[in-house]
C-alpha positions, 0 to 999 in steps of 0.5 A: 448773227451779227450786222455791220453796216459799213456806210460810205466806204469807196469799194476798191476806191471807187464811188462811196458805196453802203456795204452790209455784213450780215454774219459771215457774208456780204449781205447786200451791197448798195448806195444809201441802204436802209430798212428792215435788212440794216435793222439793228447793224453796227454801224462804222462810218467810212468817209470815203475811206478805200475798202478792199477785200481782205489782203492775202500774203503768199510769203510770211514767215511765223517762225513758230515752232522753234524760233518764238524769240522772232514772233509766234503764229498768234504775234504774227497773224496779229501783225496781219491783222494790223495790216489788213490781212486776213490771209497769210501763208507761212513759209517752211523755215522752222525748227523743225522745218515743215517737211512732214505733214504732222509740222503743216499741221501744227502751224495750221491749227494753231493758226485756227485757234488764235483766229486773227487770219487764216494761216495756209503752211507752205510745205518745205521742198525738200527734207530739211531744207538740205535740197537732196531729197524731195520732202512729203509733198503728197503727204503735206497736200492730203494733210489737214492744213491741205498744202499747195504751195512749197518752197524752201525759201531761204534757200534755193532748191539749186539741183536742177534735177531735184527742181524737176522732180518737185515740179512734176510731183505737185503737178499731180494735184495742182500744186505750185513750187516756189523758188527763192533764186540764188544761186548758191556758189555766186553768192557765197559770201554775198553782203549786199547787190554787187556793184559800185556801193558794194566795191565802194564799202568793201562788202561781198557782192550778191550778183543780179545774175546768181537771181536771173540764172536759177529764173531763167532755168525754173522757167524752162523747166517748168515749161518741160514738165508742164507745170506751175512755178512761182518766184519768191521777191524777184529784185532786178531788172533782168528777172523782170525781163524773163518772167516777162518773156517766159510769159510771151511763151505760154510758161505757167510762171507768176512772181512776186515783189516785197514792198521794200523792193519797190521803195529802198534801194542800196545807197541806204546800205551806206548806213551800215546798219543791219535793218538793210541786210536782206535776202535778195538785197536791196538793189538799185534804183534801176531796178527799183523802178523796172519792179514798179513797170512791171507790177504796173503792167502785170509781169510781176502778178503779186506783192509778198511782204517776206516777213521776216522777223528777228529778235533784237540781238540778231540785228542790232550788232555789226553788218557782218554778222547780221541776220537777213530780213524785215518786218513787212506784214503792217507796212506793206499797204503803205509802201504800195500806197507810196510807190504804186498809187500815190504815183499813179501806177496803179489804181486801188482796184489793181492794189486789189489785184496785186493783193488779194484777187491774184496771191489767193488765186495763186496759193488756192486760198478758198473764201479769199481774194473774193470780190466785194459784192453781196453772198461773198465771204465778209473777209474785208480790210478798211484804209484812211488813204488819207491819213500819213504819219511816221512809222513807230515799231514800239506800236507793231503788233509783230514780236520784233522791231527790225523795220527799215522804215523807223521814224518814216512818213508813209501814207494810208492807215487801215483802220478795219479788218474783218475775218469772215464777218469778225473784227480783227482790227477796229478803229486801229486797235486789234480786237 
């Protein structure tokens, strides 16, 4: 079994602590550590670089099978690796869809066999993504790949009644349902936010209200049946306001924010470039800073990169017919370093929280989110929160290149990641 010392790592950015690995496990932790338990270790030199337990994303999109032009389970996990994660957990929308237990499957080994994160499949709601009929959902959850989490992201399950039935099916062993809030007839058309850019460019408007509406329904909803409902990338300031009150009644809700939502806005869709078109759509800056409030003080539990990768042809042409979505899986830290540490509204112990503690908890992600201390899996990631440099795509790990952040300073590097006691990552370079 292998030894790694990590020597003066700040553990959740705190005081420079000695961190032992010791095959799978954390082995001991401690300041100055020596003797016959260090005997032999590897050693990685922290200087005080922030080390945080491995990230975990509740929202990642792998494209694999059908769509390997975008990015394959093994480019994907790869790119998590490259961003400190060692958990990822991969939305439904593939061809074919992950409605069935046999697809689940298939996206769970070959996460298994690629071995640079662990993959959870999120199972689709329902059959086809086409809202009419309740997929699997048992068949998914007693699967190998044991799904918990379900959701047609892409599209929203819009039938209320059909959202009711889901809720009440996963409430039987504990699952969670995961809403993408559009509702579909307001945003027919819709570009981009709807407001005064979007009068201003002549693009179709994509309403707050069609994202607060659908919320405001699944909560209640899930306060009639008594169960778990989860809110993909939340994006307005009225969202903020009813999670925040849905959770002042008790409701079992939790919601996630994309980092591109903490930091664009739509002033960059005055570009017309297309790396700008996403699923819900950059909004103001207004609501920018109402999601930065809100994951501050917990309204919003979680950050979930929704990425979403596309090959060139798909974005490099005009707006119009441009697809939806950005890379995000090896910038996120970064953003999150910019937007909520750098100005002081959270600390790397609540980047922690955001990052791994609450989405593993969230998705069930067993030997994940686990805290940094002695007989707990080594699933670990090491950040240089030091280091700022400008974001080049030709050095992602991911197949395709559609970042908004080309050419961009951000702040923090991770330069380690470790898999139950494995590097991934080491010194930057993927193992």
């Amino acid at each position: 079994m292998s030894k790694i010392l990590i020597r003066g790592a700040k553990v959740l950015g705190g005081e420079p602590q000695d961190v032992l690995i010791n095959g799978e496990t954390i082995a001991e932790v401690g300041t100055g550590l020596s003797g016959e338990s260090v005997e032999g270790a590897e050693v990685v030199e922290a200087d005080g670089k922030v080390l945080l337990p491995g990230l975990v994303d509740l929202h990642t999109h792998l494209r694999e099978p059908g769509r390997e032009d975008s990015e394959t389970v093994l480019t994907g996990t790869r790119a998590a690796a490259s961003g400190g994660y060692t958990a990822v957990f991969a939305m439904a929308n593939t061809f074919p869809v992950a409605d069935t237990a046999g697809v689940v499957e298939q996206v769970w080994r070959l996460g298994r066999e690629h071995g640079y994160c662990d993959v959870r499949p999120i199972g689709a709601v329902t059959v086809g993504l086409d809202g009419k009929k309740l997929a699997e959902l048992g068949a998914m959850h007693e699967s190998a790949a044991g799904v918990t989490v379900f959701s047609d992201d892409g599209k929203c399950v819009h039938d209320a009644v059909i959202m009711r039935r889901a809720l009440e099916y996963v409430k039987a062993f504990g699952g969670v349902v995961a809403q993408h809030a559009q509702e579909p007839r307001l945003t027919e058309g819709a570009q981009m936010n709807e407001g005064v850019v979007s009068a201003e460019l002549g693009l179709g408007g994509w309403p707050a209200v069609a994202e607060e509406s659908i919320i405001a329904r699944d909560v209640l909803l899930a306060e009639h049946v008594g169960s778990r409902v989860h809110i993909c990338h939340l994006s307005t300031a009225g969202s903020v306001e009813i999670v925040r009150w849905a959770k002042s009644r008790g409701i079992d809700v939790t919601a996630e924010v994309t980092p591109h939502h903490l930091l664009l806005t739509e002033e960059m869709v005055r570009s017309y470039n297309p790396v700008y078109k996403v699923n819900p759509p950059l909004r103001t800056e207004r609501d920018v800073l109402a999601l930065r409030e809100a994951l501050a003080d917990g309204t919003i539990d979680i950050v979930a990169t929704d990425h979403a990768p596309h090959p060139h042809e798909d974005k490099d042409c005009e707006w119009a017919a441009a697809a939806m979505g950005m890379v995000g899986l090896e910038t996120a830290l970064s953003v999150v370093q910019e937007t909520m540490v750098d100005t002081g509204l959270l600390d790397w112990a609540g980047v922690a929280d955001r990052m791994s503690f609450t989405p593993a908890r969230i998705g069930q992600a067993t030997g994940h989110g686990r805290p940094v201390s002695a007989g707990e899996p080594a699933n670990l990631t090491l950040v240089d929160t030091a280091y700022r440099g400008s974001v080049d795509p030709a050095g992602f790990a991911s197949r395709s290149r559609n970042t908004p952040y080309e050419g961009r300073e951000l702040p923090g590097r991770v330069t380690h990641t470790w898999l139950r006691g494995k590097a991934t990552l080491v010194d930057g370079k993927l193992t």
